[in-house]
C-alpha positions in Angstrom: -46.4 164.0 218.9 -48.2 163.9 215.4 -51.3 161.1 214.6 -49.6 158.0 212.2 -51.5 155.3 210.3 -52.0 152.2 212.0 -49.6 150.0 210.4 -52.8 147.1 209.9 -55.4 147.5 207.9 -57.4 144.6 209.5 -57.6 142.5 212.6 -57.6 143.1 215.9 -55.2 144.5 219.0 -54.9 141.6 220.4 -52.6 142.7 223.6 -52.2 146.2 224.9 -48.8 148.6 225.5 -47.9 148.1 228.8 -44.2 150.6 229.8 -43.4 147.2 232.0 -44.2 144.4 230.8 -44.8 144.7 227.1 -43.1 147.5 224.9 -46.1 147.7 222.1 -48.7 146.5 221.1 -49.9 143.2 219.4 -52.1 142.8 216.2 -53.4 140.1 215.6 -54.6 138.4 212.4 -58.6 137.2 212.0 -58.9 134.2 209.4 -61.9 135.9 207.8 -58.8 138.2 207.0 -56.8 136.0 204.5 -53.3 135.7 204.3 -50.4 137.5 203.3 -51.5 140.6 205.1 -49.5 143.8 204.2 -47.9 145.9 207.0 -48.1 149.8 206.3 -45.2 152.5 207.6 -46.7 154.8 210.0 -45.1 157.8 208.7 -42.7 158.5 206.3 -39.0 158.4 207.0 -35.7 156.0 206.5 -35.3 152.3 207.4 -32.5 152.1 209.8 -32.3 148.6 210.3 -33.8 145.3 209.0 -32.8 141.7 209.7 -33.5 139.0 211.8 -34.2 138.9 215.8 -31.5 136.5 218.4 -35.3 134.4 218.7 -35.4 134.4 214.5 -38.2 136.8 214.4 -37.9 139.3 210.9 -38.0 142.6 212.4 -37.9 146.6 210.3 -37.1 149.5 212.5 -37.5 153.3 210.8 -36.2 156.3 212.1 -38.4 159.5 211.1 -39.0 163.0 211.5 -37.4 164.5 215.2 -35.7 161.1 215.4 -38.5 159.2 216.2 -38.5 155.8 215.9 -40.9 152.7 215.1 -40.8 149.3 215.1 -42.5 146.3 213.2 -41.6 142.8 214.6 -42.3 139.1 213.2 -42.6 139.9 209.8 -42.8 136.8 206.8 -38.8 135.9 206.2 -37.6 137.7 203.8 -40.3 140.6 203.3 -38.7 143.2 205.3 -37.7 145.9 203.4 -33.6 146.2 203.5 -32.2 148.8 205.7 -31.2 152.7 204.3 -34.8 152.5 202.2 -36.5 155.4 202.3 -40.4 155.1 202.5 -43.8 157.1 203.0 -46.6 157.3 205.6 -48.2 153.8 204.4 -46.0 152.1 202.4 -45.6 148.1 202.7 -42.5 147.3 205.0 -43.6 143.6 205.6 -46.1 141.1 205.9 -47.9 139.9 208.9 -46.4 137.1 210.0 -45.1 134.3 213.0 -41.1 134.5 212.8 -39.3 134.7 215.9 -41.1 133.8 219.3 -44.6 133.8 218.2 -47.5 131.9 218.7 -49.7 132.8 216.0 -49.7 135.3 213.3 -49.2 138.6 214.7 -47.4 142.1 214.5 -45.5 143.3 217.2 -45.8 147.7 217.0 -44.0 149.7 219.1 -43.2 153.7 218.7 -40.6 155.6 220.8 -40.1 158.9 222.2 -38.7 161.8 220.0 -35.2 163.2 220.5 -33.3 159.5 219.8 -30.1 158.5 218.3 -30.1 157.8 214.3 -28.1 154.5 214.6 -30.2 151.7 215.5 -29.8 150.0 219.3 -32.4 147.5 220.6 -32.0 148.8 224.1 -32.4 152.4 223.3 -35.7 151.2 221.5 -37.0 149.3 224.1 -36.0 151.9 227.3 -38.4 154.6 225.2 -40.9 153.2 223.9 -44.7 155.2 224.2 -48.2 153.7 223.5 -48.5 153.6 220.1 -52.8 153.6 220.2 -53.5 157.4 221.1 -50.3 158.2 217.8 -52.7 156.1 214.9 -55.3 157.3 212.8 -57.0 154.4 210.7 -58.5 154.7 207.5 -62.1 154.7 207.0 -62.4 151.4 205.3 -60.1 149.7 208.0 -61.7 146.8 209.9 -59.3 147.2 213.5 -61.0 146.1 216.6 -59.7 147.0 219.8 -58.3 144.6 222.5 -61.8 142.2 223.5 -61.8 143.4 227.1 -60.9 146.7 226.8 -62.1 149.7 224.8 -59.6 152.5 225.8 -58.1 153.5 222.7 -61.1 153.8 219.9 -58.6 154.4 216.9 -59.9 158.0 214.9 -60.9 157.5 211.3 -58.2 159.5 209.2 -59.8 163.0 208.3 -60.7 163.7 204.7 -57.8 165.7 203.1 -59.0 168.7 200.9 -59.1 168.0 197.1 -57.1 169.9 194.6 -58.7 172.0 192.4 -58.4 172.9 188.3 -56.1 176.4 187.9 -58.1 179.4 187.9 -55.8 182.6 187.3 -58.7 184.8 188.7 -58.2 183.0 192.3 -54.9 183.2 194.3 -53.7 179.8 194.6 -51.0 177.1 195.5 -49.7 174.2 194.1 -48.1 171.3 196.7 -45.1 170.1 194.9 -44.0 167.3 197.5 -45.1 163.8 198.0 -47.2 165.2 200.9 -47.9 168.1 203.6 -49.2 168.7 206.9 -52.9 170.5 207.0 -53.3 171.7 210.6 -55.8 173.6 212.0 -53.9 176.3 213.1 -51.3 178.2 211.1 -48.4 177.5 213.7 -46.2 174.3 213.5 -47.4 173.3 217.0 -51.0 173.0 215.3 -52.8 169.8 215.3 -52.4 167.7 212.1 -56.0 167.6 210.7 -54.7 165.7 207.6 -52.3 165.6 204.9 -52.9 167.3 201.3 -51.3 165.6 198.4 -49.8 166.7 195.4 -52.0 169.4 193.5 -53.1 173.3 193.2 -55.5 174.4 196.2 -57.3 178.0 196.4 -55.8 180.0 198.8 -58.1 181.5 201.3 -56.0 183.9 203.6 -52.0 184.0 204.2 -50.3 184.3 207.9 -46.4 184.6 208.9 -45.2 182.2 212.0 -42.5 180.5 212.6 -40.6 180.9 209.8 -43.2 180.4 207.4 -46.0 181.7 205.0 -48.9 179.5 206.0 -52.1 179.2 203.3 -55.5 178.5 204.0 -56.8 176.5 201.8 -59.7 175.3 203.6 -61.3 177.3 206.3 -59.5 176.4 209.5 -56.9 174.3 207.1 -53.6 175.1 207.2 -49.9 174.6 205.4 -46.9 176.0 205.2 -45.2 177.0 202.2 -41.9 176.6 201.0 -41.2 178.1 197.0 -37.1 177.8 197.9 -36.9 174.0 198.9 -39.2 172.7 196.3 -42.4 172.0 198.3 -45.2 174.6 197.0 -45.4 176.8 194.3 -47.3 180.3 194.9 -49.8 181.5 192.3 -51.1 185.0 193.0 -54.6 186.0 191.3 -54.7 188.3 188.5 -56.7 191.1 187.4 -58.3 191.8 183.9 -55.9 194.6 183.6 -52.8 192.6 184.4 -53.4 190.0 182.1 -54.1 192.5 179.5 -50.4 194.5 180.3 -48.7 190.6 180.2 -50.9 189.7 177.1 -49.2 192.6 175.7 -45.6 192.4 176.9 -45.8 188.9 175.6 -46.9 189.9 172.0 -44.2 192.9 172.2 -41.7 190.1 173.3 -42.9 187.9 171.0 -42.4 190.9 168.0 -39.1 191.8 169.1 -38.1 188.3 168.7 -39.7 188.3 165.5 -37.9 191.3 164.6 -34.4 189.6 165.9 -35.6 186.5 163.7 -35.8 188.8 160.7 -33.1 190.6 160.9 -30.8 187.5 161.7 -32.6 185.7 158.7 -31.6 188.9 156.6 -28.3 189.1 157.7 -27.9 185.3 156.4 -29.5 185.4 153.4 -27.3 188.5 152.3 -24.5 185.9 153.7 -25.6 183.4 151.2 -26.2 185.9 148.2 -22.4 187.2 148.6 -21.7 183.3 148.8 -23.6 182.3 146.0 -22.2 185.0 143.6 -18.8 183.8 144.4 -19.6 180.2 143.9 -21.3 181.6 140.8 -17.9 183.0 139.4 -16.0 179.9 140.3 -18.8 178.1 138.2 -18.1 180.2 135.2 -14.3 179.9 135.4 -14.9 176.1 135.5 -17.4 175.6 132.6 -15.3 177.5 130.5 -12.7 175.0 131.7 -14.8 172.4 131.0 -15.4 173.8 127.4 -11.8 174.0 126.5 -11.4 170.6 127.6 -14.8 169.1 125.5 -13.4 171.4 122.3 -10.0 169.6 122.8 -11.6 166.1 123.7 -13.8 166.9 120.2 -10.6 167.5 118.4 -9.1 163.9 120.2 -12.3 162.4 119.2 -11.8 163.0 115.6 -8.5 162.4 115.2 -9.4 158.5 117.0 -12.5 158.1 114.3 -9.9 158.8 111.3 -7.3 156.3 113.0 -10.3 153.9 113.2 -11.6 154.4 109.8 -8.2 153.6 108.7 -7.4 150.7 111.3 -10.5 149.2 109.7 -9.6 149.7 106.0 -5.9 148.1 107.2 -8.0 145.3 109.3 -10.6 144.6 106.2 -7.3 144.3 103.7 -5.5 142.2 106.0 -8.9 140.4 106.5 -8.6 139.1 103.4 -5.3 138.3 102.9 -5.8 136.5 105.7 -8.9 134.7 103.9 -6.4 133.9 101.3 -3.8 133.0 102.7 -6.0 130.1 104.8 -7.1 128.9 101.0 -3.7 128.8 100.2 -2.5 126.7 103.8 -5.3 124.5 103.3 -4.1 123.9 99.4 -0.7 123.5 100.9 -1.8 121.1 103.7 -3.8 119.0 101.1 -0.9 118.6 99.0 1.3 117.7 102.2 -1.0 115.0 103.3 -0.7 114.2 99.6 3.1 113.5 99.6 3.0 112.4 103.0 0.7 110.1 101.6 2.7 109.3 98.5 5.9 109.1 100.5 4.1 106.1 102.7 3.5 104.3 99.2 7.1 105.1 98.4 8.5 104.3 102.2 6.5 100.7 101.3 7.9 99.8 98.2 11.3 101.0 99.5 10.9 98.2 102.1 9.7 95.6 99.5 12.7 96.5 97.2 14.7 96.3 100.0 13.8 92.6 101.1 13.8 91.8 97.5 17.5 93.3 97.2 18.2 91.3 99.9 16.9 88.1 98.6 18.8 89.0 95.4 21.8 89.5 97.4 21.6 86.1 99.0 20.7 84.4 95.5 23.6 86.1 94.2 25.7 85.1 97.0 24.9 81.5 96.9 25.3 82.3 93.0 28.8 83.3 93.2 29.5 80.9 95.7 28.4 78.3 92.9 30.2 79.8 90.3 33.3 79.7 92.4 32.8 76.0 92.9 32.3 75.6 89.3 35.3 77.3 88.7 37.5 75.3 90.8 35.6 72.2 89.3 36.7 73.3 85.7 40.2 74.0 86.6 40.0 70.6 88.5 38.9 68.9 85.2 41.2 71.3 83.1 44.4 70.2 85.5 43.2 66.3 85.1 43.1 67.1 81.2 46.2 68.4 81.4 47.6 65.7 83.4 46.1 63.1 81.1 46.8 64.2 78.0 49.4 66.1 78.2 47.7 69.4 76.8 
């Protein structure tokens, strides 16, 4: 089995692995520590199960490489990472806490033998579980103690990883295009992990074949294996003076010949466009001439309309004053109307007055006649008396 990182950056192993009695071990948390302490996955892989204990402790299992599993118990609620997550070698799964049947803020750590099942089962854990101390490197600046009364297990200080250099085309040389790989000491994959090299180009010292794989040097005794077809290095051989000078000058000839291909493509459209243009050109032509005919005959339309105004506005001017004239004369007209309207007021008013006076004449002459008939039959009263009396 491969070193892992102690899943604690501080604090102390407070009880040890024991294959009987207790399944892992027990990290406990030192006040001079703080709170909220971060727990770290010991190597890279896929979370295969996350949730909450029978007892209520908060619990992330992960399942990695050769089906090897390892487990983080009494986490905060609700900081475990869910389940089918995919992490790397230190990423946060949790944070230290005292969820389930705990006493005190602790992390329960247990790692199991390779060769398991991928499907999460709390017995299968717990019936193959190994001593996680001798499987955990810790990082230089990590503050872990050891159990108080016992000293077996001094956790190793993670090795420094080689740095990646700047390219150099003189020096053969390979760039690590995953997350992470393996250095070992020996170019076999049963070497010991020395370290892991991250992303970056690396000189390359020597090559070796084994096991399926081109191994690189890229420090002395350092080793990793290569992989161009599933994405995880890149090679880059060295190059002479003389090769860079042949691809110097296969790039300019490709670059020519593209140039060439440019220009000829570019000539090929212009003529294009000149065979285009003359055609448009003749269909211009044939429609300003067009055009002309139709200005000449909109010239010709445009005179005839400026005699037909000239003589509208002779007509208009004429009838303009007629007009003028005739208003004089309506006005004359209306002046002598309200004249005789006038006049025939004066007249309606004396017709009234000679009316009533026609009437008063009437009556007069009425009461008049009616005298005179009175007088009348007086007389030829008298006349019949005269008659009677003397005889006449």
């Amino acid at each position: 089995m491969e070193y892992g990182l102690f899943p604690c950056a501080s604090g102390w192993v407070s009880q040890e692995y024991n294959a009987s009695t207790h399944k892992g071990i027990d990290v406990g948390w030192l006040s001079k520590d703080g709170a909220n302490l971060p727990v770290r996955a010991w190597k890279s892989g896929t979370v295969i199960a996350s949730g909450t204990d029978a007892a209520g402790a908060y619990y992330v299992v992960i399942l990695h490489e050769n089906n090897q599993w390892s487990g983080y118990w009494h986490l905060v609620a609700n900081t475990n990472i869910a389940k089918g997550k995919v992490v790397k070698q230190g990423d946060t799964v949790g944070v230290r806490g005292n969820t389930g049947l705990s006493s005190g803020i602790h992390l329960h750590f247990l790692i199991t033998k390779e060769g398991l099942p991928t499907t999460y089962n709390y017995n299968t854990m717990v019936g193959n579980t190994v001593n996680p101390i001798p499987l955990c490197y810790k990082y230089k600046t990590d503050d872990i103690q050891n159990a108080k009364d016992s000293n077996q297990y001094p956790l190793p200080i993670m090795p420094v990883a080689p740095k990646p250099v700047k390219r150099d085309t003189s020096k053969h040389q390979v760039e690590v295009m995953a997350t992470s790989l393996r250095v070992r000491t020996t170019p076999s994959t049963s070497g010991e992990v020395y370290c892991i090299a991250t992303q970056g180009l690396y000189n390359v010292l020597q090559q070796k074949d084994a096991n399926g794989y081109v191994w690189d040097e890229i420090e002395k005794n350092r080793w990793i294996a290569t992989n161009e077809k599933d994405g995880w290095t890149k090679d880059f051989p060295a190059e002479s003076s003389l090769e860079k000078e042949i691809e110097a000058l296969q790039n300019k000839v490709t670059e020519l010949n593209g140039t060439i291909d440019t220009l000829k493509a570019n000539n090929t459209e212009l003529n294009n466009v000149l065979t285009s243009t003359k055609k448009s050109l003749t269909s211009v032509t044939k429609e300003r001439d067009s055009l002309n005919e139709k200005v000449t005959t909109l010239n010709s339309k445009v005179d005839t309309l400026t005699a037909e105004k000239d003589t509208v506005s002779k007509e208009l001017k004429t009838t303009k004053s007629e007009l003028t004239s005739t208003k004089k004369e309506l006005t004359s007209k209306t002046e002598e109307a309200e004249k005789l309207s006038k006049d025939l007021s004066d007249t309606t008013s004396q017709l009234s007055l000679l009316t009533e006076e026609k009437e008063v004449v009437t009556r007069e002459l009425t009461t008049t006649k009616d005298t005179l008939s009175t007088l009348q039959s007086s007389v030829a009263a008298v006349a019949s008396a005269l008659k009677n009396l003397f005889g006449v």
